[in-house]
TIKESE-514830 format. One record per residue: residue in one letter; x, y, z of N, C-alpha, C, O, CB in turn. Coordinates in steps of 0.001 Angstrom, whole numbers, plus 500000, padded with zeros to 6 digits. Glycine has a CB too. Layout:
residues N
<mifi A <X Y Z> <X Y Z> <X Y Z> <X Y Z> <X Y Z>>
...
//
This chain:
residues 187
<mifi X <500846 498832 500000> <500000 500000 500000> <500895 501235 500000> <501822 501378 500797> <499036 499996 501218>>
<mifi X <500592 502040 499142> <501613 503791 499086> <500605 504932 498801> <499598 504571 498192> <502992 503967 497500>>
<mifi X <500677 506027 499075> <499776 506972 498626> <500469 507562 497633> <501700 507589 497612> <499280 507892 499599>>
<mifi X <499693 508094 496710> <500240 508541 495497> <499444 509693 494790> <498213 509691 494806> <500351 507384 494616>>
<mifi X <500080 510554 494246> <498675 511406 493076> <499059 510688 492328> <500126 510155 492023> <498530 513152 492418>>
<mifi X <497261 510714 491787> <496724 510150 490329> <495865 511103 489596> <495218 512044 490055> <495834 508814 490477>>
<mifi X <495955 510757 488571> <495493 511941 487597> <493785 511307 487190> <493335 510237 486779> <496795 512096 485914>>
<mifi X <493298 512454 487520> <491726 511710 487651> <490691 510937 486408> <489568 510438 486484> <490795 512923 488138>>
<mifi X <491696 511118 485223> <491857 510477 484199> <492143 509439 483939> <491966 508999 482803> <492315 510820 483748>>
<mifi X <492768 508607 485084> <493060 507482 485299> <492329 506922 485935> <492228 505696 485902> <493968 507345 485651>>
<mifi X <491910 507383 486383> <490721 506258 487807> <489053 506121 487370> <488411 507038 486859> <490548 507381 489851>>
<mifi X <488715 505267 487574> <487211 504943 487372> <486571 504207 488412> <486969 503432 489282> <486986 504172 486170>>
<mifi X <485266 504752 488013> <484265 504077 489496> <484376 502555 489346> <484836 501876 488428> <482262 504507 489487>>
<mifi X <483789 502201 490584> <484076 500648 490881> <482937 500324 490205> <481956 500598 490896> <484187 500025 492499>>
<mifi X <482626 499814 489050> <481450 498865 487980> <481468 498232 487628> <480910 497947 486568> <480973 498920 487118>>
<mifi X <482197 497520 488362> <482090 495752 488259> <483234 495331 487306> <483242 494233 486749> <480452 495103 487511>>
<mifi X <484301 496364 487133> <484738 495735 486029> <486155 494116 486554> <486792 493257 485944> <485454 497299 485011>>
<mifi X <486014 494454 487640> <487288 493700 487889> <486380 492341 488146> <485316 492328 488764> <488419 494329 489299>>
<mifi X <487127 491028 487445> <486497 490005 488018> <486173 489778 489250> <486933 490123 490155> <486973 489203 487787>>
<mifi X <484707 489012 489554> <484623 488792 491100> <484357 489877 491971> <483644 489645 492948> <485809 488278 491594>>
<mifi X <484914 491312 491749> <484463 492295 492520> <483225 492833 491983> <483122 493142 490796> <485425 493259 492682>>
<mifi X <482229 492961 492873> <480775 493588 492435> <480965 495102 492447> <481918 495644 493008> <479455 493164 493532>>
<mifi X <480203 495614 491931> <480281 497222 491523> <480108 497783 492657> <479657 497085 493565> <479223 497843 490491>>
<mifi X <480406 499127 492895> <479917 499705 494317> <478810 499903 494508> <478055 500529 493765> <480338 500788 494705>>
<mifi X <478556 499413 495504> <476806 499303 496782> <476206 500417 496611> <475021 500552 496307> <476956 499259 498775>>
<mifi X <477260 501546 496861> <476527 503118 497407> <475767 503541 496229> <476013 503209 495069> <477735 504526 497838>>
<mifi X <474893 504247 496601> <474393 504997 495516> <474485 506778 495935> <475205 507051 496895> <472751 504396 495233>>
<mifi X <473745 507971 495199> <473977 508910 496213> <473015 509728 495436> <472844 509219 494329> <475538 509465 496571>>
<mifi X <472308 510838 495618> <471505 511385 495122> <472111 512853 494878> <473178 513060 495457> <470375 511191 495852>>
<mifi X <471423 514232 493862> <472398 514962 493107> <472459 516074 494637> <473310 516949 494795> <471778 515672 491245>>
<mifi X <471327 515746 495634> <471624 516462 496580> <473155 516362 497516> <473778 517206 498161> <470520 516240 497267>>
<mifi X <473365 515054 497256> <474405 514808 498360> <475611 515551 497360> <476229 516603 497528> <474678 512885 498903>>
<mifi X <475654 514729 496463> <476575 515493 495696> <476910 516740 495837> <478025 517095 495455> <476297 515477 494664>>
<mifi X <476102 517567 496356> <476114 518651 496532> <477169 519285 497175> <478162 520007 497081> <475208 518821 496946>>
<mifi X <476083 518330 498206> <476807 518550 499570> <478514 518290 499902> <479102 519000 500717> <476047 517599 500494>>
<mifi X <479120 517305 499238> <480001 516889 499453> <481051 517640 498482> <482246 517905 498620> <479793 515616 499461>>
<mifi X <480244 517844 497579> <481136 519028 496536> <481503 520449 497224> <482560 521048 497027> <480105 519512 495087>>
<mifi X <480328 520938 498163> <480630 522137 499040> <481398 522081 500129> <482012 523058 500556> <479598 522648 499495>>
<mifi X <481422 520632 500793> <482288 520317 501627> <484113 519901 501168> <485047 520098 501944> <481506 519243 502224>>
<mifi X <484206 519535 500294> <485471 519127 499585> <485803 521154 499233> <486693 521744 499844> <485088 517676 497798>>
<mifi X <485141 521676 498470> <485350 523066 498601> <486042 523744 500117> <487069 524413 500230> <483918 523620 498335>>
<mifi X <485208 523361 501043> <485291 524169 502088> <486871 523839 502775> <487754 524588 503193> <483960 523877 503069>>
<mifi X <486730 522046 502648> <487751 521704 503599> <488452 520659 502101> <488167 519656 501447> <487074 520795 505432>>
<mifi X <489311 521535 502169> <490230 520293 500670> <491131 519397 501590> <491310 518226 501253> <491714 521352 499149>>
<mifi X <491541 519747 502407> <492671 518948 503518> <492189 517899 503692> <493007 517059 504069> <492975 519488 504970>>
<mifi X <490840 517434 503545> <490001 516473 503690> <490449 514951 503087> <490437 513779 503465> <488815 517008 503102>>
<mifi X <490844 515723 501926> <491162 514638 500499> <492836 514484 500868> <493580 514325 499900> <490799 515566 498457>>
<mifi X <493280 514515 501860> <494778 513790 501994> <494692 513279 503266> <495628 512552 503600> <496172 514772 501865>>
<mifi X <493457 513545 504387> <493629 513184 505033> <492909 511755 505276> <493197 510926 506140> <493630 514047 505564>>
<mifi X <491711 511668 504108> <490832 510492 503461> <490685 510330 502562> <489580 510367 502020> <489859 510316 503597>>
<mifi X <492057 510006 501870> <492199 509891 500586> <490865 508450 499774> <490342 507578 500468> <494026 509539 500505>>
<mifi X <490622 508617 498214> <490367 507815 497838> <491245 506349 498102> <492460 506310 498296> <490193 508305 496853>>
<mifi X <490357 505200 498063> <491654 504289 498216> <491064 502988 496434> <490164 502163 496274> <491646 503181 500563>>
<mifi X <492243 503545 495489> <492222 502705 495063> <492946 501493 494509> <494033 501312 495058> <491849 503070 494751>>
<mifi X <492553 500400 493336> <493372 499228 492597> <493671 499397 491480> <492746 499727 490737> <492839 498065 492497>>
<mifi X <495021 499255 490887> <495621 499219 489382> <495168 497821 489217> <495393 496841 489927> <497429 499500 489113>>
<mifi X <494201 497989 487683> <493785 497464 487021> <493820 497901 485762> <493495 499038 485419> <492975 497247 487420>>
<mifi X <494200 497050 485055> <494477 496862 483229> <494917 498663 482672> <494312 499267 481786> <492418 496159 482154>>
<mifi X <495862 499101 483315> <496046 500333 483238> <495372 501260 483577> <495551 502359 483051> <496230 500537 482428>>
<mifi X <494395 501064 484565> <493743 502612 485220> <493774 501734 486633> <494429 500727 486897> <491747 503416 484522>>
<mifi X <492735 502554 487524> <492937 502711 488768> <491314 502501 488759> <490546 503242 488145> <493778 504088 489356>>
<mifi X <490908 501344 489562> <489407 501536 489964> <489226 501795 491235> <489948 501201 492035> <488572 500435 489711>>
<mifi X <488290 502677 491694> <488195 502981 492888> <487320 501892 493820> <486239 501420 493468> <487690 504300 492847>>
<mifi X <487978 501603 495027> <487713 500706 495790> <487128 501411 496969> <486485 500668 497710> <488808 499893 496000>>
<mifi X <487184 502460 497266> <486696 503360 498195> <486953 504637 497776> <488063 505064 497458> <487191 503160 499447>>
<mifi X <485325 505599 497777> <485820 506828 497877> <485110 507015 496528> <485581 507929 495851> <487462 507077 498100>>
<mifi X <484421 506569 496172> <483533 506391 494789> <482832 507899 494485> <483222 508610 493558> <482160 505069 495022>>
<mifi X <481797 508261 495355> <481284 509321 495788> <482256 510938 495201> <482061 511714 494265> <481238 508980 497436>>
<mifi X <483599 510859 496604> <484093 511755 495879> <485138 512158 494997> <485699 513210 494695> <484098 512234 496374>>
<mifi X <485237 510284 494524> <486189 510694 492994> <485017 511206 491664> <485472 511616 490596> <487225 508868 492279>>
<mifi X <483207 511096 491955> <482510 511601 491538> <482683 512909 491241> <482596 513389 490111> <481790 511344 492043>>
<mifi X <482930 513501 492257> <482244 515361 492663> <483690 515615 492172> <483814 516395 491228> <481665 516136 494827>>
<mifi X <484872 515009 492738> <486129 516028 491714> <486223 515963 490380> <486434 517028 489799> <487624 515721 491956>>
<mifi X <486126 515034 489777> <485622 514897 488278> <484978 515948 487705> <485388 516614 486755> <484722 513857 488096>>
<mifi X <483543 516136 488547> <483276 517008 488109> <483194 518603 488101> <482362 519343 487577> <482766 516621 488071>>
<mifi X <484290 518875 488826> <484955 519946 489899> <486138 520448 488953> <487105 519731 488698> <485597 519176 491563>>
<mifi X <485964 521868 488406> <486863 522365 487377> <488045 522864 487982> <487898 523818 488746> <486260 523405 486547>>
<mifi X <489538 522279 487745> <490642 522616 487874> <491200 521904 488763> <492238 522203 489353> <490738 523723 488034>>
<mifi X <490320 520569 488974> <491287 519369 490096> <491524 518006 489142> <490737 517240 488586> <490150 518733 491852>>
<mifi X <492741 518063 489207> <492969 517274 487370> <493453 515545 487992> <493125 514442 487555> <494974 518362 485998>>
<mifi X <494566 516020 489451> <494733 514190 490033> <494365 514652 491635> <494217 515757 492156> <496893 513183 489845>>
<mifi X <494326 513916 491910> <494191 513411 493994> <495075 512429 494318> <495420 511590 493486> <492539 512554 494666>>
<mifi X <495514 512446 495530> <496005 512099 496229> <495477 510519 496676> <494847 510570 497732> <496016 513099 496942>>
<mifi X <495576 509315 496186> <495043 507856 496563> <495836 506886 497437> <497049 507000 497257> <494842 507105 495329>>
<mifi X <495551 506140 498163> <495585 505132 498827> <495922 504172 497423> <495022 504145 496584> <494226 504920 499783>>
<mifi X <497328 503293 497101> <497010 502526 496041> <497444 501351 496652> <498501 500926 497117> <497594 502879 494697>>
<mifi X <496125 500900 496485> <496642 498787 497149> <497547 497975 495967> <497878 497941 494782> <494676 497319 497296>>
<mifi X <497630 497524 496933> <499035 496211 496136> <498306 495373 494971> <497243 494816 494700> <499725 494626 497557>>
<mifi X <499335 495599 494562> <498615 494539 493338> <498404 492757 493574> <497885 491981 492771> <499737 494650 491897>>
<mifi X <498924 492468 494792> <498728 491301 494967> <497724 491058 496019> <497671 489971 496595> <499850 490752 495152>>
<mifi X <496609 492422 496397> <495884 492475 497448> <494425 491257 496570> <493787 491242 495517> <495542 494428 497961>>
<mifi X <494537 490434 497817> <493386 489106 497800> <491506 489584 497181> <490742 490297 497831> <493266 488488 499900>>
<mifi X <491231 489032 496009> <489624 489508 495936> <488797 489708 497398> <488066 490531 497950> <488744 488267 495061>>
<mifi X <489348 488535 497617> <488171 489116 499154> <488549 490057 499742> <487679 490739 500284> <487942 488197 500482>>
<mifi X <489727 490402 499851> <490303 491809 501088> <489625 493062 500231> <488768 493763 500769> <492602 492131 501277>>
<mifi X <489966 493249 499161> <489225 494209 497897> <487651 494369 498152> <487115 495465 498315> <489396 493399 496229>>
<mifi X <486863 492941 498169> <485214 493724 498642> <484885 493995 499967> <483895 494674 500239> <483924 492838 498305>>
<mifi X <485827 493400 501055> <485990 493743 502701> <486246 495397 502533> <485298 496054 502963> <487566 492781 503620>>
<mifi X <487218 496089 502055> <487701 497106 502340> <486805 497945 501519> <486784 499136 501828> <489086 497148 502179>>
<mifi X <486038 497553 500505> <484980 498639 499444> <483692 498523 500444> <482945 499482 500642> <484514 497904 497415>>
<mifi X <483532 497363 500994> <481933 497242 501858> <482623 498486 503191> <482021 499557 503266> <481374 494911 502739>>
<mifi X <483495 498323 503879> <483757 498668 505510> <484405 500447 505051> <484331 501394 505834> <485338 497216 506544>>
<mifi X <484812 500505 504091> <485369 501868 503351> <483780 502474 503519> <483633 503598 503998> <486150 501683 501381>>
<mifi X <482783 501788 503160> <481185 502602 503242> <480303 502301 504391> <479149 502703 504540> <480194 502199 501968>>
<mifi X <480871 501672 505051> <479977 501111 506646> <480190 502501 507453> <481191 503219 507434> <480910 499421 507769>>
<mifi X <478855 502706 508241> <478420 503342 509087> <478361 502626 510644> <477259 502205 510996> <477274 503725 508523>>
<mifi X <479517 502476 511586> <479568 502104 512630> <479339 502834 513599> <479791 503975 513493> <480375 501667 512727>>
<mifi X <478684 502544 514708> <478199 503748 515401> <476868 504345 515777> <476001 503652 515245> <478620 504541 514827>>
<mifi X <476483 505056 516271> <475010 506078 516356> <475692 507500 516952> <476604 507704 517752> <473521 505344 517709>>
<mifi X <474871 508320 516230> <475180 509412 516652> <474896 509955 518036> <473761 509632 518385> <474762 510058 515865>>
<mifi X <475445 510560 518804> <474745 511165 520434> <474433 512502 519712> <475302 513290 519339> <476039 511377 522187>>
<mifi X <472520 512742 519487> <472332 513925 518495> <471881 514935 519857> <471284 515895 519371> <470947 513642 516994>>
<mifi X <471934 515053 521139> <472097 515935 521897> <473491 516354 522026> <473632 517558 522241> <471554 515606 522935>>
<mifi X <474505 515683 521950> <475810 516126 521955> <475851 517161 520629> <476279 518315 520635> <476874 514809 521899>>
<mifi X <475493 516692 519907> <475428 517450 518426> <474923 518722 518509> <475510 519710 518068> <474530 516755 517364>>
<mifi X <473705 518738 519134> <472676 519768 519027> <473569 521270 520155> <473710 522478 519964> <470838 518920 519794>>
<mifi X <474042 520157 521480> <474793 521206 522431> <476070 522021 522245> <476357 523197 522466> <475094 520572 523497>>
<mifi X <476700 521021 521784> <478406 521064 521480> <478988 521096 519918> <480182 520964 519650> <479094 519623 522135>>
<mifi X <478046 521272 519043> <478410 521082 517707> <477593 522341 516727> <477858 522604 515554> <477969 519449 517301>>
<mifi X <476325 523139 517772> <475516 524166 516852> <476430 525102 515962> <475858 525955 515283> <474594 525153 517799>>
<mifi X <477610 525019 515921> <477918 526377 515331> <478533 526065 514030> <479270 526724 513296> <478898 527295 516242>>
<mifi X <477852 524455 513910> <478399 523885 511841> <476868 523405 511587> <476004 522969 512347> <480032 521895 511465>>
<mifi X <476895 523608 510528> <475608 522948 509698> <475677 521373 509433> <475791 520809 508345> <475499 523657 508161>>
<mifi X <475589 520864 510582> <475697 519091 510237> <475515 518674 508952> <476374 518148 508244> <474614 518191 510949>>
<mifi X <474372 518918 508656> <473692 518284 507621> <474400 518701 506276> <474117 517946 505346> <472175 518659 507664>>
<mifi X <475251 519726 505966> <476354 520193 504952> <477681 519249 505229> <478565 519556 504430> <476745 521932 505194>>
<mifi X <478009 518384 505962> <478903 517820 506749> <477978 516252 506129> <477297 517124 505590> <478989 518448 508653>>
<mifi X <477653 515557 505918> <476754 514490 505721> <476263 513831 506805> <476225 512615 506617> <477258 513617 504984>>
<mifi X <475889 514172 507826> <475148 513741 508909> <473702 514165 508413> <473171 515209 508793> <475652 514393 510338>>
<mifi X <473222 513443 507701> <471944 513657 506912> <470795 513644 508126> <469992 514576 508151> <471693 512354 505654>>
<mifi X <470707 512449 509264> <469592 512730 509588> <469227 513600 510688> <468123 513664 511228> <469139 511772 509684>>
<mifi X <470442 514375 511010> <470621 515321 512173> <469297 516483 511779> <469150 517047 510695> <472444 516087 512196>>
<mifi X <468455 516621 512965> <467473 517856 513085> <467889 518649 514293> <467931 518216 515445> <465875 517409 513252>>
<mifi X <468190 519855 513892> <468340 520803 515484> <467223 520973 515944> <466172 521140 515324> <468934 522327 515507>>
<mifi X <467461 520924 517440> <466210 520945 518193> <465131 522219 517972> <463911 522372 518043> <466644 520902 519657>>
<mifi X <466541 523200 517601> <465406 524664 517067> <464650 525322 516011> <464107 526406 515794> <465867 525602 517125>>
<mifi X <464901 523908 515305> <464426 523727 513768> <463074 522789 514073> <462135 523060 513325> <465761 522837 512613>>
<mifi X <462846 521832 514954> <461294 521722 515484> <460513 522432 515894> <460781 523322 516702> <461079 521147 516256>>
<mifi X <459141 522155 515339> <458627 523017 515558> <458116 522758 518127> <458557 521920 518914> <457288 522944 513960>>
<mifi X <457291 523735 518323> <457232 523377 520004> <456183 523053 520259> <455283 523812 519900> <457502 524367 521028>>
<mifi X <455903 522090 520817> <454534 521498 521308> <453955 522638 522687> <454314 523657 523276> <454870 519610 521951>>
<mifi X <452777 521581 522667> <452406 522779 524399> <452621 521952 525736> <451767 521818 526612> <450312 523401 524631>>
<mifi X <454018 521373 525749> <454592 520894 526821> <453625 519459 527658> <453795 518866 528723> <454778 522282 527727>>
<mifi X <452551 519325 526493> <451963 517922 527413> <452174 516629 526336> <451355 515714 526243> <449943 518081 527902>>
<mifi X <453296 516712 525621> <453827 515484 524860> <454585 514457 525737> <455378 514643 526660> <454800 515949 523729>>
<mifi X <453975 512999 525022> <454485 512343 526387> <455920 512015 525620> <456260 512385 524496> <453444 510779 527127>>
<mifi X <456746 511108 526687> <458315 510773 526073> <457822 509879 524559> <456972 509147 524053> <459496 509506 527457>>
<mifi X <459211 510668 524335> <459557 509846 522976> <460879 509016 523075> <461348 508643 522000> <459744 510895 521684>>
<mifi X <461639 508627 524386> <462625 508256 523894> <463145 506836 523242> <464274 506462 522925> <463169 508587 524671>>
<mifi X <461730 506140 523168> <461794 504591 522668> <461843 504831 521026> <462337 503991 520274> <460252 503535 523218>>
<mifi X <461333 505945 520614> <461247 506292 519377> <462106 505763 518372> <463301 505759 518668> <461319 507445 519365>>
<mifi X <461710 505206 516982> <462217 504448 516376> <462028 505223 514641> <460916 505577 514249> <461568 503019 516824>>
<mifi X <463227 505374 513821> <463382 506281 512619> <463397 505086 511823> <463788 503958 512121> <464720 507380 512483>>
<mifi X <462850 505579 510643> <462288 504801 509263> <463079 505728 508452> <462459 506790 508506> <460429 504759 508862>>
<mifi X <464534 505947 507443> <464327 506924 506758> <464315 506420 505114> <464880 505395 504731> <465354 507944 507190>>
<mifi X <463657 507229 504349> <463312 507234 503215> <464129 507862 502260> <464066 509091 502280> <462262 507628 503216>>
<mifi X <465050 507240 501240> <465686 508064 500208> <465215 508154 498970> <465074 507104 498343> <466842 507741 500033>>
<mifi X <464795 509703 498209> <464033 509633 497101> <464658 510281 496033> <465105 511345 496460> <462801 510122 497312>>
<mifi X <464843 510173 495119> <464990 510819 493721> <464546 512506 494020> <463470 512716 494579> <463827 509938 492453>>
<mifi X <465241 513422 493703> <464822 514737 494061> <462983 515191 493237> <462121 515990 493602> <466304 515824 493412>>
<mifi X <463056 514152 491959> <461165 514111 491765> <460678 513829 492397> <459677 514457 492742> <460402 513488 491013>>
<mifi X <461118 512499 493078> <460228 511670 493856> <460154 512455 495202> <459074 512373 495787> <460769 510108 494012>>
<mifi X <461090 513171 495760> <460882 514081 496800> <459543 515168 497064> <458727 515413 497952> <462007 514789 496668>>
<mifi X <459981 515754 495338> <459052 516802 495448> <457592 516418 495164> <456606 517121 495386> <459463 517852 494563>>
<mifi X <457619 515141 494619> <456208 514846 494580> <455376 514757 495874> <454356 515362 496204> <456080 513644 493929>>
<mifi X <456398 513462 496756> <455755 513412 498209> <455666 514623 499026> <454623 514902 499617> <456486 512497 499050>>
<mifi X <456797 515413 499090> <456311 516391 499621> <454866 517365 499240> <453981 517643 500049> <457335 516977 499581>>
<mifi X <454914 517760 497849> <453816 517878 497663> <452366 517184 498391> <451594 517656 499226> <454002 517696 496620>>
<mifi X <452379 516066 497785> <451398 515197 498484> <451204 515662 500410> <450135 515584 501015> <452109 513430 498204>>
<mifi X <452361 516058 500940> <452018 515931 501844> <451645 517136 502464> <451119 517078 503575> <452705 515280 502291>>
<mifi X <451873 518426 501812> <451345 519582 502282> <450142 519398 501646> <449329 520239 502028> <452072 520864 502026>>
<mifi X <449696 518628 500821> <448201 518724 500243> <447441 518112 501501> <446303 518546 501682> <447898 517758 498658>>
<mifi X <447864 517274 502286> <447104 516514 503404> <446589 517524 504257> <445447 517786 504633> <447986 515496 504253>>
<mifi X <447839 518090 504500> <448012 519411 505138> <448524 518812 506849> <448234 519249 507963> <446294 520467 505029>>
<mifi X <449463 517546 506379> <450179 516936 507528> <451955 516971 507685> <452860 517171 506875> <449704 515448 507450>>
<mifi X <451917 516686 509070> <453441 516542 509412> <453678 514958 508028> <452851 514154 507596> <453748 516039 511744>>
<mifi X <454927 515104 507791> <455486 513704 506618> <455329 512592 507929> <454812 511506 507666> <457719 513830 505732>>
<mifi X <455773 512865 509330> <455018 511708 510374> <453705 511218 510251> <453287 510281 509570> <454917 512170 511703>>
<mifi X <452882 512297 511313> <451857 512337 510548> <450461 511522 509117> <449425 510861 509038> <452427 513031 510368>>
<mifi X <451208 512037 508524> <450385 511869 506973> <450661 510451 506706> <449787 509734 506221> <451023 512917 505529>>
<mifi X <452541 509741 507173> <452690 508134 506501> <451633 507168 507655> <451114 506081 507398> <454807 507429 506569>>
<mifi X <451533 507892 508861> <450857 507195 510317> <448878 507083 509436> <448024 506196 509450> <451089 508888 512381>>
<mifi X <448932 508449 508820> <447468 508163 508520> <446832 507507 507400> <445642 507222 507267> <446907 509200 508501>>
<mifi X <447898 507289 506536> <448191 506446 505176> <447772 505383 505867> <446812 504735 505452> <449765 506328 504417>>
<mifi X <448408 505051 506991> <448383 503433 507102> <447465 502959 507960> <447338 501802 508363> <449643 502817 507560>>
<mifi X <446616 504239 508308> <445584 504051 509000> <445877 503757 510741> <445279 503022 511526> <444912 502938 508244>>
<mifi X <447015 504641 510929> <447306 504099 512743> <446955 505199 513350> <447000 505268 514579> <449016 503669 513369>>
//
């Protein structure tokens, strides 16, 4: 393993091309992209300090991790190579889909009161902590809500149509998106 710049001309997303390795899992929507494009903006130090990590294959470089934002520099005018993680060429198929699956694993839960106390002064959710809500971004009940702390999250990822449709739909109810899926289903 060595880190190296590569010229982003060389590298391609993980699509199955290498025998035995399946294409990458992640998917990402043009919002995140966004996001991660404004964040790679904000903080570039980012990209040496988590570099892509990829494999030389048949003269390019497929990315084994980091799919996402060898995406957004691509398409990011005047960043031509990055800085990669390049595995050995004698690294084992299985170690290759271990390190592309655990390169995208989410270990952990967030403590989102720690967040809310000790963290207000960044925009989480520009940061990809997608399901972070500040507490002052709810709206306030009239203090006779009973606990919620058994409370259990369902989240839903949609196509930015498919967003605006449901949302639509759901100011037409004229309900919370809680709410409106609870009365869909008749609970």
């Amino acid at each position: 393993m060595k880190t190296e710049s590569i010229a982003l001309s060389l590298i391609q997303p993980n699509d199955g091309q290498i025998p035995g390795l399946p294409r990458n899992p992640r998917s990402w929507s043009v919002r995140e992209l966004a996001r991660l494009k404004k964040s790679i903006a904000d903080t570039p130090e980012m990209l040496e300090l988590r570099p892509p990590i990829v494999y030389e294959y048949e003269g390019h470089y497929i990315a084994i991790g980091g799919n996402m934002r060898l995406s957004v520099l691509k398409e990011t005018e005047g960043i031509t190579s990055v800085p990669c993680i390049v595995l050995s060429p004698d690294t084992p198929l299985r170690k290759l889909k271990e390190i592309a699956i655990k390169d995208n694993a989410k270990f952990g839960d967030w403590d989102y009161d720690a967040l809310a106390d000790e963290w207000s002064d960044f925009d989480l959710r520009d940061y990809g902590i997608n399901d972070f809500t500040d507490p002052q971004d709810e709206p306030q009940g009239d203090g006779n809500a009973s606990p919620v702390d058994d409370r259990k999250v369902i989240e839903i990822e949609l196509a930015p149509d498919e967003f605006l449709f449901v949302s639509g739909k759901f100011r037409d109810m004229g309900e919370t998106p809680e709410a409106a899926v609870l009365k869909v289903l008749g609970l």
